[in-house]
Short mmCIF file of the C-alpha atoms (twelve columns), coordinates in Angstrom:
data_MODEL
# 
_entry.id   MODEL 
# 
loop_
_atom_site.group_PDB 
_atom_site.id 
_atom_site.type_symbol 
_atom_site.label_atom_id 
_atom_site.label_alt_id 
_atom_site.label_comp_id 
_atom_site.label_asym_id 
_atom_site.label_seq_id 
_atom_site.Cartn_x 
_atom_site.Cartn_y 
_atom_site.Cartn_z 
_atom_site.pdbx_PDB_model_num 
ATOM 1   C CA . UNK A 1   -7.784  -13.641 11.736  1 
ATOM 2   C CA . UNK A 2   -9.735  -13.362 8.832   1 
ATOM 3   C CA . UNK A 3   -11.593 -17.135 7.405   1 
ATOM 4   C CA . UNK A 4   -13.286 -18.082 4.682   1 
ATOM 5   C CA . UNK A 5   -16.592 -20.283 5.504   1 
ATOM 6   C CA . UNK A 6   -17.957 -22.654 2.627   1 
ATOM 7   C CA . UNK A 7   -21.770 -22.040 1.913   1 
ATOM 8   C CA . UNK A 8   -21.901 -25.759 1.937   1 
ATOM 9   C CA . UNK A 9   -22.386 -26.104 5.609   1 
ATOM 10  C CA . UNK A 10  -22.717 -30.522 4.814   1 
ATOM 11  C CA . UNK A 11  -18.550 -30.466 4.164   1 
ATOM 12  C CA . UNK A 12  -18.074 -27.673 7.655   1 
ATOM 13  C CA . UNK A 13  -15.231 -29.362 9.215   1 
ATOM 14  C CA . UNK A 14  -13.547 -32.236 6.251   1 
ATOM 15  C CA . UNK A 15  -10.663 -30.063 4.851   1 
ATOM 16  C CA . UNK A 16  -7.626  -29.016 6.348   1 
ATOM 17  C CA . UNK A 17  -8.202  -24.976 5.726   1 
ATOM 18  C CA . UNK A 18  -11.050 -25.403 8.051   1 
ATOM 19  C CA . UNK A 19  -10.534 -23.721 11.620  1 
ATOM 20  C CA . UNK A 20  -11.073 -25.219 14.687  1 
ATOM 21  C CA . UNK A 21  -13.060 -23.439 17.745  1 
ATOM 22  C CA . UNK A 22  -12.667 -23.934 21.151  1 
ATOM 23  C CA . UNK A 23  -14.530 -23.501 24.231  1 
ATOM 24  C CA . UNK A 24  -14.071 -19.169 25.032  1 
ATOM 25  C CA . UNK A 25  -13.691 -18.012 21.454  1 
ATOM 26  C CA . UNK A 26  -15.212 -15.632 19.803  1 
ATOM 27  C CA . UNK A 27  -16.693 -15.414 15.845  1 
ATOM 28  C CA . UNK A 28  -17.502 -12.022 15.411  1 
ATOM 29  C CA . UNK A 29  -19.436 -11.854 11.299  1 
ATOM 30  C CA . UNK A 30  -19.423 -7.978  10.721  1 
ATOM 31  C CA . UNK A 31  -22.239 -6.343  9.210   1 
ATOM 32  C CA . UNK A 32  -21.888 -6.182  4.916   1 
ATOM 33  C CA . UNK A 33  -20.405 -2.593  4.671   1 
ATOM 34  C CA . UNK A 34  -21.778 -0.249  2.441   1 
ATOM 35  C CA . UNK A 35  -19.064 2.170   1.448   1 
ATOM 36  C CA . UNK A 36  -15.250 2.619   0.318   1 
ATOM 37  C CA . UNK A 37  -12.395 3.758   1.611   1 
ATOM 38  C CA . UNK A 38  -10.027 5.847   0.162   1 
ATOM 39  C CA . UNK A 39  -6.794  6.702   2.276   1 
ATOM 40  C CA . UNK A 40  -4.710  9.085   -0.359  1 
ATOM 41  C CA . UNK A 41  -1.529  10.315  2.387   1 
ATOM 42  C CA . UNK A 42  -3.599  13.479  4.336   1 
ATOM 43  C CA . UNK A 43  -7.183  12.634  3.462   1 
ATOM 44  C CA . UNK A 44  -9.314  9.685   4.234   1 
ATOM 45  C CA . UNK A 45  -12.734 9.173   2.295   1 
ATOM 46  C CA . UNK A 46  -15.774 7.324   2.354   1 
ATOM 47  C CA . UNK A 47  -17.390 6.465   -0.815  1 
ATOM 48  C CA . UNK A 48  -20.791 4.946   -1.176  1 
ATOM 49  C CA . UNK A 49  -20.388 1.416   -3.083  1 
ATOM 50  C CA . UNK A 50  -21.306 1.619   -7.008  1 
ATOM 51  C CA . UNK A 51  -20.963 -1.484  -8.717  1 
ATOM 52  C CA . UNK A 52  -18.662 -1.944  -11.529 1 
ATOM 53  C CA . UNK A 53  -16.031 1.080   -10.377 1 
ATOM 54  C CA . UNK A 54  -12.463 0.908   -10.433 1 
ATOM 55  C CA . UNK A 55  -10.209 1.494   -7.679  1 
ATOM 56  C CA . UNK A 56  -9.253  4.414   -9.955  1 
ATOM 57  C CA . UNK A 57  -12.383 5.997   -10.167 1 
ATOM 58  C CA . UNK A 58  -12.700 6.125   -6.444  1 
ATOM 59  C CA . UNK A 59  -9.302  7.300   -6.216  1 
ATOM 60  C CA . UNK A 60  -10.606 10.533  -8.583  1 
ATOM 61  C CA . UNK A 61  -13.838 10.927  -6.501  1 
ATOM 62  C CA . UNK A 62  -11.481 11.581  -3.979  1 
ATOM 63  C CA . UNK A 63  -9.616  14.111  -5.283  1 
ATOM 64  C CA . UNK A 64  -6.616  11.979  -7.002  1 
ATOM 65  C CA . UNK A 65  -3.491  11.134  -5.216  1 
ATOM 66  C CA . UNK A 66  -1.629  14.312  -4.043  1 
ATOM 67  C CA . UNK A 67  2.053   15.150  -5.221  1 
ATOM 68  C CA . UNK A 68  3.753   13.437  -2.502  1 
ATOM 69  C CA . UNK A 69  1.861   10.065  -3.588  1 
ATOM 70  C CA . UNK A 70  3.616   7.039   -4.707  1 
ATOM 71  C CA . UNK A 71  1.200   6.659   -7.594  1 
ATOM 72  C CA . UNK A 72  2.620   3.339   -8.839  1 
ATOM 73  C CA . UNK A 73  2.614   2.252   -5.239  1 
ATOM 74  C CA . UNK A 74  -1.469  2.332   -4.861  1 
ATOM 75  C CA . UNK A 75  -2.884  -0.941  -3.583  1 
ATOM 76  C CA . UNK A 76  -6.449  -1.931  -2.129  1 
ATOM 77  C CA . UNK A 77  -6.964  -4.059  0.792   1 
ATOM 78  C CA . UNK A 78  -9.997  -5.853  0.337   1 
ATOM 79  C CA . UNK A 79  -12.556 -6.390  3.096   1 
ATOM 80  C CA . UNK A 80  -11.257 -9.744  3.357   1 
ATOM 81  C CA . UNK A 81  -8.023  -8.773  4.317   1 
ATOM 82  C CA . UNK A 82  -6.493  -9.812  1.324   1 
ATOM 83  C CA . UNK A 83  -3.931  -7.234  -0.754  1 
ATOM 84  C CA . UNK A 84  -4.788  -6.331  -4.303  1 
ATOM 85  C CA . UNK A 85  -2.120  -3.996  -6.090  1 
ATOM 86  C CA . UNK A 86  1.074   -4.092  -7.739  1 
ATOM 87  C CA . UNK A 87  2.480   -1.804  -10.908 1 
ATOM 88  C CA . UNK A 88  0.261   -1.202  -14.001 1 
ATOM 89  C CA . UNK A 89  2.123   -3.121  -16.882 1 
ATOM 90  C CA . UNK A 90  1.638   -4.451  -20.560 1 
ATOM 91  C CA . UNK A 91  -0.378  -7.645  -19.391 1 
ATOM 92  C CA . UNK A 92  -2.158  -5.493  -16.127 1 
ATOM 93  C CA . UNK A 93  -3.757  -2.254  -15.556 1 
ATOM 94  C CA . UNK A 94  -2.208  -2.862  -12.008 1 
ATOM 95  C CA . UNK A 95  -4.242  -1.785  -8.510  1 
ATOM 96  C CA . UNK A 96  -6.420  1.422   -10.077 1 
ATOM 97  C CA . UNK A 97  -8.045  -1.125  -12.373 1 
ATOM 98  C CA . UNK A 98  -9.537  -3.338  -9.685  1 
ATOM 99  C CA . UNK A 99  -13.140 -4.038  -9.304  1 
ATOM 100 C CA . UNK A 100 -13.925 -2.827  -5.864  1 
ATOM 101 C CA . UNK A 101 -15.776 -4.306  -3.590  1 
ATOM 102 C CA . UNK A 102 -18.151 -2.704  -0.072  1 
ATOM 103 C CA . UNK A 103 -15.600 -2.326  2.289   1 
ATOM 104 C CA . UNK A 104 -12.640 -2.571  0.142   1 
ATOM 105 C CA . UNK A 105 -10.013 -0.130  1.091   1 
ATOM 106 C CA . UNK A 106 -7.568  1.994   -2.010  1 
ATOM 107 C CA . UNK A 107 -4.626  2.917   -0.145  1 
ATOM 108 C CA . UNK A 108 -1.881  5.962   -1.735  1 
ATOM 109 C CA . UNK A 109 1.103   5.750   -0.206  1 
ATOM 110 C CA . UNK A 110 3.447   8.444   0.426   1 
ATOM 111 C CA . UNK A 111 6.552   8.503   -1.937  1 
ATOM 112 C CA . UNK A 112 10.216  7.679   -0.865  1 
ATOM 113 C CA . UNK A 113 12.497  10.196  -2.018  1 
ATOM 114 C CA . UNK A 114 16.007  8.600   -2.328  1 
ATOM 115 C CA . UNK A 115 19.386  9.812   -3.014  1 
ATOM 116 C CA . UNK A 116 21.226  8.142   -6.465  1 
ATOM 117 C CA . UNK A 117 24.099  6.228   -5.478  1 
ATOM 118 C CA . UNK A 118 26.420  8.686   -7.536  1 
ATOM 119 C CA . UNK A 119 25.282  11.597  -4.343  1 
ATOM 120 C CA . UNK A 120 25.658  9.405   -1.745  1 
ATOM 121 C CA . UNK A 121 29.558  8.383   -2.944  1 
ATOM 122 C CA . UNK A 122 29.835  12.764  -3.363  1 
ATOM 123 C CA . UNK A 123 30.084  13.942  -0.095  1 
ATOM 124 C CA . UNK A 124 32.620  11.873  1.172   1 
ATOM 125 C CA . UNK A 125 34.592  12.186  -1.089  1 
ATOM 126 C CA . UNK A 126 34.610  15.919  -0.907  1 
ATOM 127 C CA . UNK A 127 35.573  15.785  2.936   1 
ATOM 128 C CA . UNK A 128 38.493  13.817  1.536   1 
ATOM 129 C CA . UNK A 129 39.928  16.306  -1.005  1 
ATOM 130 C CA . UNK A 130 38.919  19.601  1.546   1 
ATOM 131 C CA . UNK A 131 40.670  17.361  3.927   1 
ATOM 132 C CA . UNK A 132 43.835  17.095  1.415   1 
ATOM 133 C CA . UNK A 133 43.549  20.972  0.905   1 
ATOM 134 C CA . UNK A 134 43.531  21.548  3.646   1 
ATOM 135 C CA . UNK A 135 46.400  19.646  5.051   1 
ATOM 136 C CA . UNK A 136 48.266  20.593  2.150   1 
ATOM 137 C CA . UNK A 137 47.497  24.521  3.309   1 
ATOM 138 C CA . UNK A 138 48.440  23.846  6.588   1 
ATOM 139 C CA . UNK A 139 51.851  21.882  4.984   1 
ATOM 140 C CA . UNK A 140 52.545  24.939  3.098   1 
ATOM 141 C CA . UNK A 141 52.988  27.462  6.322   1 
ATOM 142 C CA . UNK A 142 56.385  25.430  7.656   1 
# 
C-alpha cells in the first residue's frame, strides 16, 4: 500500500485519509531513487534522473519503442504508484510529455493485433457456401 504522509506532523492523525497502525506492522520509507526506468516490450533500462525530461526523451535514450509497441498505449507509473498516461490529443501531449520524476517508471506496451469484424464474419461464412458446394456435388452424383 502506498500513503501519502503530510509534512505537517501537528495535523498526523485528524483526517480521514490518514492510516491507522497497529501493533506488528511494518512502515518500510524506501531510499529516494536516483534513476528511471524504461520497460519498452524486450528491453528494460535504467536512466540516471535529469530534471526537466520528458517521459519521451527517456523513451529515445532508450532506443524508442520497437515495432511491436503500442505507441499510443505508453504510460508511466510514478514512484508513488500512481498511473500517468493516456493518448496524446489536441488539449494533451498525452504520457511521452510527462515530467518524470526519480523512480518513475515509462512503460511500452506490446500492441494487440486484432482481426476487423468484416474477417471474423468471412470464414464462416465460407464453410457455409463450401459446405453448400459441396452438398450440392455430392447431390449431383444420384
Amino acid at each position: 500500500m502506498v500513503i501519502h504522509i503530510s509534512t505537517n506532523l501537528k495535523t498526523l492523525g485528524e483526517h480521514s485519509s490518514d492510516v491507522q497502525v497497529r501493533a506488528g506492522d511494518t512502515i518500510y520509507v524506501p531510499k529516494r531513487p536516483s534513476v528511471v526506468l524504461v520497460d519498452a516490450l524486450l528491453t528494460t533500462h535504467w536512466r540516471s534522473y535529469k530534471p526537466g525530461k520528458s517521459a519521451g526523451w527517456y523513451l529515445s535514450q532508450a532506443g524508442g519503442p520497437m515495432g511491436t509497441a503500442n505507441k499510443r498505449g505508453v504510460f508511466v507509473i510514478r514512484a508513488d504508484g500512481s498511473v500517468a498516461g493516456g493518448a496524446s490529443g489536441l488539449f494533451g501531449g498525452g504520457a511521452e510529455s510527462a515530467a518524470m520524476q526519480p523512480g518513475d517508471m515509462v512503460v511500452v506496451p506490446e500492441k494487440v493485433f486484432t482481426v476487423s469484424r468484416a474477417w471474423q464474419i468471412r470464414p464462416p461464412c465460407g464453410q457455409i457456401v463450401s459446405a453448400i458446394a459441396l452438398s450440392a456435388a455430392y447431390a449431383k452424383t444420384f
